[in-house]
N, C-alpha and C positions, 0 to 999 in steps of 0.2 A: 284625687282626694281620697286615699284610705283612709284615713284618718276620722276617729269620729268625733262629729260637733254638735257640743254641748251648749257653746256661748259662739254668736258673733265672729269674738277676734278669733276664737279658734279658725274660722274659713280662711282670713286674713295670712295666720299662722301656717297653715300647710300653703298659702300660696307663695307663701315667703320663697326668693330664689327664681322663680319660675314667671314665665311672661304675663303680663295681666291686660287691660282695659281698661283705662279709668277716666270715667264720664264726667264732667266738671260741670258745675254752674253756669251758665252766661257762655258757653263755648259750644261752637257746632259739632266739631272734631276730635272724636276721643284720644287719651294720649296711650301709646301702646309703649312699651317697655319692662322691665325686667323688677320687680319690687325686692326692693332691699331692705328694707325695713317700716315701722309703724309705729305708732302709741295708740294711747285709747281714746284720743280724739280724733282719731282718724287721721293725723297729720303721716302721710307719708313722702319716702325716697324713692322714688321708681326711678332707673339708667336708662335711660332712650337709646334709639337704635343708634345717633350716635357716640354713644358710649357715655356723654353726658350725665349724671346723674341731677336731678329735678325734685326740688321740696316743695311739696304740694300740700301747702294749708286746708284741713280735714273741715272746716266749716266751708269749701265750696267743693266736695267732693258729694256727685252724685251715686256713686256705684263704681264697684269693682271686681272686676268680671276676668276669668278666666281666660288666655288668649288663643 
């Protein structure tokens, strides 16, 4: 993360592209994959390891973490 953060999605924004961690509501098991994209409710596309790509409704996203 060079990049410097000023808001939020800016972290979001440099993670864009690069593998993440994303901790869900009501799920034991975090989903690891490649983030593709985002809004500002947090709804994002993260590509799973099987190449899948995954829309993941920002109202049960706990955390999004670097992988």
């Amino acid at each position: 993360m060079g990049n410097m953060i000023d808001r939020p999605l800016d972290m979001l924004n440099n993670l864009k592209g690069q593998k993440v961690t994303v901790e869900l509501k009501g799920r034991d098991k975090p989903l690891e994959g490649t983030l593709l994209a985002f809004d500002i409710h947090l709804n994002l596309v993260v590509e799973l390891k099987d190449k899948k790509s995954k829309f993941i409704r920002g109202d049960i996203v706990e955390t999004v973490n670097p992988a």
